[in-house]
C-alpha positions as CSV (number, residue, x, y, z in Angstrom):
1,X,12.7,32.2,-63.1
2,X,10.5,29.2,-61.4
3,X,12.1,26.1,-60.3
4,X,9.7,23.4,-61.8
5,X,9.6,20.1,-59.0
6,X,10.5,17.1,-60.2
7,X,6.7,15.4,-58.9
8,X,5.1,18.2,-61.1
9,X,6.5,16.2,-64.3
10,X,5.1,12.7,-63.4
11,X,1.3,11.4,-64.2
12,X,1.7,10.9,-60.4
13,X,2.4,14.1,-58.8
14,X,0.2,13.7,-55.1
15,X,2.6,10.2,-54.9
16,X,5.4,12.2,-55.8
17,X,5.5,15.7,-54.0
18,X,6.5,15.0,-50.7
19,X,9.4,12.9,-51.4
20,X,13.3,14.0,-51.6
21,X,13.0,13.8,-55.5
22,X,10.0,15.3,-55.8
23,X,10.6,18.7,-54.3
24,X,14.0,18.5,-56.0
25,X,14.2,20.2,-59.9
26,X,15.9,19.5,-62.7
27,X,15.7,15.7,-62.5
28,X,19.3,14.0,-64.1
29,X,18.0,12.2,-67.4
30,X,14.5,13.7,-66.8
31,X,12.9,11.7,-69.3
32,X,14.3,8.2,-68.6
33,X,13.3,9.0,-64.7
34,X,10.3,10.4,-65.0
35,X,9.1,7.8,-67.3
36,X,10.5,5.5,-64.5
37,X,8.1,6.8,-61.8
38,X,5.2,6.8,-63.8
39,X,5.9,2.7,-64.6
40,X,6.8,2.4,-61.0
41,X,3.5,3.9,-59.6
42,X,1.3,1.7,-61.8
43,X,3.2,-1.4,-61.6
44,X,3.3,-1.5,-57.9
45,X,-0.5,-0.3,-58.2
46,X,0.5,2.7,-55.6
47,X,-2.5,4.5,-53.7
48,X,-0.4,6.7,-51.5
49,X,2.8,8.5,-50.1
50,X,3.3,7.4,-46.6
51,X,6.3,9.7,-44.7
52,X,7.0,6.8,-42.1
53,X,6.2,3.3,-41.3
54,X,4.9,1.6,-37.8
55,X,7.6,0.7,-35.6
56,X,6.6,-3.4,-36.0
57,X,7.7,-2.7,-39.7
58,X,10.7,-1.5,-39.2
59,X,12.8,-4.6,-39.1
60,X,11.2,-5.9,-42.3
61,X,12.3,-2.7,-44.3
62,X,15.9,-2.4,-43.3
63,X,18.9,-3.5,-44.9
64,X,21.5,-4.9,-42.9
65,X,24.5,-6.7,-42.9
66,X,24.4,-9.3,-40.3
67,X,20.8,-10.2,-40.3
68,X,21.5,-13.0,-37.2
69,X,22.3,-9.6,-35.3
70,X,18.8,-8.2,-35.7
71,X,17.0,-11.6,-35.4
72,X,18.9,-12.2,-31.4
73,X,18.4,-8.5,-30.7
74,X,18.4,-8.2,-26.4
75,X,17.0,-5.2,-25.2
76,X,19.1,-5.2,-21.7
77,X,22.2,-5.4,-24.1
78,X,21.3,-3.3,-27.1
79,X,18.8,-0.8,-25.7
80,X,16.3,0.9,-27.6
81,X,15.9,-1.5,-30.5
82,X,14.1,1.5,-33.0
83,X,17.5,3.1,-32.2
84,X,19.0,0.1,-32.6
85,X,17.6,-0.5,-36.1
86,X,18.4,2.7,-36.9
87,X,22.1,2.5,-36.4
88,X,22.3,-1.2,-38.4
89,X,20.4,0.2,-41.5
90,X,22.5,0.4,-44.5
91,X,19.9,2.4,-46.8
92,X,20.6,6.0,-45.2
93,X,19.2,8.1,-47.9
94,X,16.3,8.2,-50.1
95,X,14.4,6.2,-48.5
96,X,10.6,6.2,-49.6
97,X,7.6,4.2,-48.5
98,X,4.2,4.0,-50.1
99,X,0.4,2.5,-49.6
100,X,-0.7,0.3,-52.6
101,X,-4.2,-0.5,-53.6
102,X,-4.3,-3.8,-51.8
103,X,-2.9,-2.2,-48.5
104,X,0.7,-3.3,-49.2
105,X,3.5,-1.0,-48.2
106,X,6.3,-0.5,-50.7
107,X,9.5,0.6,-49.2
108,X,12.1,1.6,-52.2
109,X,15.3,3.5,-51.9
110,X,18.1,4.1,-54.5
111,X,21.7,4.5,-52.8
112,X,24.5,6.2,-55.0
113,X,26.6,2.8,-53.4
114,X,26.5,0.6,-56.5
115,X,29.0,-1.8,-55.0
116,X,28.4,-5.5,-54.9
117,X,28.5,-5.6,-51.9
118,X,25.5,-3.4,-51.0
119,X,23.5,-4.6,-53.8
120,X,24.2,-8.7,-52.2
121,X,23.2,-7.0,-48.8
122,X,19.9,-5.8,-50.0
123,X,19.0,-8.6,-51.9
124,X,19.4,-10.9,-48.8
125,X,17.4,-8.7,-47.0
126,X,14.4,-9.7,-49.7
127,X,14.8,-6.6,-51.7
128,X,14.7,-6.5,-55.8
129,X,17.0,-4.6,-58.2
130,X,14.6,-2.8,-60.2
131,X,15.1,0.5,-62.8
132,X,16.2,3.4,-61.4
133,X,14.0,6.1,-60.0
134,X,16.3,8.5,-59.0
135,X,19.5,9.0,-61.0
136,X,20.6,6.4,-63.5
137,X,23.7,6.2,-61.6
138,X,22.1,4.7,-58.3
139,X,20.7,1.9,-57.9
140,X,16.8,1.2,-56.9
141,X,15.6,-1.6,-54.6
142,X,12.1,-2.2,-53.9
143,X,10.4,-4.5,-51.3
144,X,6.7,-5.3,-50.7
145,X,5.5,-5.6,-47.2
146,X,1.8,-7.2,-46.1
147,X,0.4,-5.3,-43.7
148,X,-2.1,-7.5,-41.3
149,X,-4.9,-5.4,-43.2
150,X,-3.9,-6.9,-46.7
């Protein structure tokens, strides 16, 4: 039997196929999500799948929860601060970023944490609460970045 990928179902699928969700199958509420992704790609008017982000955006992506300890970040006390970063992001998984038309990057992610708590943390960090393109039972935040070539 074949195992259909979740990006094949989209209107989107070269957005979609490279992603955590896309190679997956047998999407949870397949219609709902699916439908989801399709809205998501034209209403963020997405060109492209990006499978990282330059270092200098980094900081702008991340969710953390004492932004004052990111802004007085000392290398000769904290070290390598991509490592750094790394350690203080609260998003861990499904983390996808994207080109748009207007050379925007979109970072999204959807954590299964649907605590207060995170959701206040993300916000502060200038993310929005949109519909879920994931599961319905995470959450998905989204944040636009302008790149200098915007």
């Amino acid at each position: 039997m074949n195992h259909i990928r979740n990006y094949t179902l989209t209107e989107y699928p070269k957005l979609y196929r490279d992603t955590y969700w896309g190679t997956g199958g047998g999407a949870r509420d397949e219609d709902l999500i699916i439908e989801n992704r399709n809205r998501f790609a034209t209403e963020y008017n997405l060109k492209s799948g990006l499978s990282k982000i330059a270092q200098k955006y980094r900081e702008k992506v991340g969710v953390f929860k004492d932004l004052n300890e990111i802004k007085n970040f000392k290398r000769c006390n904290d070290g390598d601060k991509c490592c750094f970063l790394h350690q203080k992001d609260k998003r861990h998984k499904h983390i996808e970023y994207y080109k748009t038309n207007d050379k925007k990057i979109i970072a999204v992610f959807s954590p299964y944490d649907i605590s207060e708590s995170m959701t206040k943390m993300a916000l502060e960090c200038g993310y929005s609460l949109i519909y879920p393109i994931y599961s319905p039972m995470a959450n998905t935040f989204v944040k636009e970045i302008i790149t200098n070539n915007a």
